[in-house]
C-alpha angles and dihedrals in degrees: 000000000000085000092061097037082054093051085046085050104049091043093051081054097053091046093056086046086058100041083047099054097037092051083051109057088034089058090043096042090058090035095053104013091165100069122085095215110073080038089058102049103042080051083064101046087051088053097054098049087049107251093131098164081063096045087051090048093047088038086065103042084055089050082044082063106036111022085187089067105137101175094034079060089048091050083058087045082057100045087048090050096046082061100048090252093143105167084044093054093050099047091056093041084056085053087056091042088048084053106043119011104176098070124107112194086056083070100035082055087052082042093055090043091050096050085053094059090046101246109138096176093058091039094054098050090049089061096042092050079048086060098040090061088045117003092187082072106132097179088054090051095051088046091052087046093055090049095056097047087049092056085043094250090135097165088059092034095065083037092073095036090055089059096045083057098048088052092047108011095191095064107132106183085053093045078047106045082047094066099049087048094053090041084056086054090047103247102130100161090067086035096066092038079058102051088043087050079046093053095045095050089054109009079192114073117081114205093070083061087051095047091056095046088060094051095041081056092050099055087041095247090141098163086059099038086051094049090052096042090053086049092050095052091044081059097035096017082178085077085067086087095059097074109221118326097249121213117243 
């Protein structure tokens, strides 16, 4: 019962946080609708409660007022890329770049879109501009990491996640995607230490439990494999319906 007052109570927080901000830059916005800045930043708010025709809007009156705006261009960039409008998002993510080229999370945001198309080349060259501009990214270096497990390059794959997690330690889709990659090499006994180090960075999400059902299975530790998959359907009780992962 306190468990749950304290989540009411955090949400009721959040939600004033956001009725607060969001009075805010609306009332500075009217009150000074020649500044970039209050545009800006109710742009974001609508982006992030998913009104995206009103964060475009708000995104191009604060272009309308500072026509330099890099990251009021990259919120465009975002907006295009929510709606699956890749070549306009990148062409509003270069405008940042023009703008502002030493910053790293414009080229991780190219890097995303290309992925989404499907074009690794372009994707890859995107993170690894991203880490030329700050090579203690760990975002870019997860992004790389995930490139190169989906293209089956699994050494360099846990290469770069090994450098996400040393730069966030706590990282757990790297911790995660690690695991898979090192599973993939065969190495099931650091896969597993991986996945553990995965669950206990975020105890929530569901798959890292499943994972480690599988490999328990696999090394015919079924007391274990049985313990993570029930873990794993308390979080995702749809998985109920999928019987126990079998080792091959």
């Amino acid at each position: 019962m306190a468990a749950a007052v304290a989540l009411s109570a955090a949400t009721a927080q959040r939600n004033f946080a956001w009725r607060t901000n969001f009075a805010l830059w609306s009332d500075t916005s009217l009150k000074s609708p020649d500044y970039a800045r209050p545009r800006h930043n109710l742009g974001e708010l609508y982006f992030y409660l998913g009104r995206l025709r009103a964060a475009e809007r708000e995104s191009h009156h604060a272009l309308r007022a500072d026509p330099k705006s890099a990251i009021s261009y990259a919120n465009l960039g975002n907006i295009h890329a929510a709606r699956r409008e890749y070549a306009q998002a990148i062409a509003c993510y270069g405008k940042a770049i023009e703008l502002k080229p030493d910053l790293a999370e414009f080229y991780t945001n190219v890097a995303i879109v290309h992925a989404e198309m499907g074009d690794a080349p372009k994707a890859e060259a995107a993170w690894q501009k991203a880490l030329a501009v700050d090579s203690k990214n760990a975002r870019a270096h997860y992004g790389l990491g995930n490139l190169h497990r989906f293209r089956g390059r699994h050494e360099e794959a846990v290469r770069e996640f090994d450098q996400a997690i040393a730069l966030k330690p706590d990282y757990h889709e790297a911790l995660h995607n690690r695991g898979l990659s090192l599973d993939k090499l065969g190495r099931i006994p650091e896969a597993i230490g991986s996945l553990e180090k995965a669950v206990q960075a975020n105890p929530e999400a569901w798959m890292p439990y499943y994972e480690l059902s599988r490999l328990c299975a696999l090394l015919g530790e079924h007391e274990r494999a049985a313990a993570y998959l029930g873990q794993a359907i308390r979080l995702n009780p749809a998985l109920a319906q999928t019987g126990r992962p079998r080792g091959n």
